[in-house]
N, C-alpha and C positions, 0 to 999 in steps of 0.2 A: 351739628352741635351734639348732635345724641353720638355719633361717634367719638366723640373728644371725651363726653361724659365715659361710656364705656372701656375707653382706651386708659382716659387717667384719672378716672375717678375711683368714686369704692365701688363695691361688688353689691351694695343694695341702694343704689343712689336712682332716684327717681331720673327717668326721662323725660323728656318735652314733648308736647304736643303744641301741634298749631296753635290751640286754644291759650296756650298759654302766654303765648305773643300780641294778642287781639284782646283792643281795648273791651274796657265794659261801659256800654254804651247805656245800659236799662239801670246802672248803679247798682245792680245786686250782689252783696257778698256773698261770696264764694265759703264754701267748708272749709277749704284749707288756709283761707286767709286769716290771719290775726288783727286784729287791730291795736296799736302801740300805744302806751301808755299815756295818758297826759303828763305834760309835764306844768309845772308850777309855775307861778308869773317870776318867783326869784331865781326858779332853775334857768328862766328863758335867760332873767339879766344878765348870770352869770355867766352863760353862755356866750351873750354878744361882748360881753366885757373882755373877757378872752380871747374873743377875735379882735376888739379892737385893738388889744394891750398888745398884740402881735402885728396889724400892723403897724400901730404907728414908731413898732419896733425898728420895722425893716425901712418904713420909710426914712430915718433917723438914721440908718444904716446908708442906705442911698446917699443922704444929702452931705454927710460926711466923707464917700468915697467922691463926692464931685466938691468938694471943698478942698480935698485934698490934691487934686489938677492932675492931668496926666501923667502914668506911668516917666519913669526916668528911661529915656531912650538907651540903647545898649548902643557900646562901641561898635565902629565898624572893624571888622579884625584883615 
């Protein structure tokens, strides 16, 4: 990995170490770790709402191309 970072990566890009692979089993944060923001109980709705309005997009999409029945067969030439 650390060759692929040095090969295409930038020229100050951190490399790996073992340690960075290996769970944290004692729960301690790390210094360089962040912790991400909360987010709000409306941001969450709106988030799931989003994903649903998308599928039930595709599925609508689905039930439509199978309502519509198999492709029309091409001549034989």
């Amino acid at each position: 990995m650390n060759g692929m970072i040095s090969w295409s990566g930038e020229k100050d890009a951190k490399l790996t170490t073992p340690m960075d692979f290996m769970p944290d089993w004692e729960g301690e944060v790390r210094k360089d770790e962040v912790k991400a923001p909360r987010q709000s109980v409306e941001e969450q709705k709106r988030i799931l709402f989003a994903i649903a309005k998308t599928q039930k997009k595709k599925a609508e999409r689905e039930n439509n191309l199978r309502e519509k029945g198999p492709p029309i067969k091409l001549r034989n030439k």
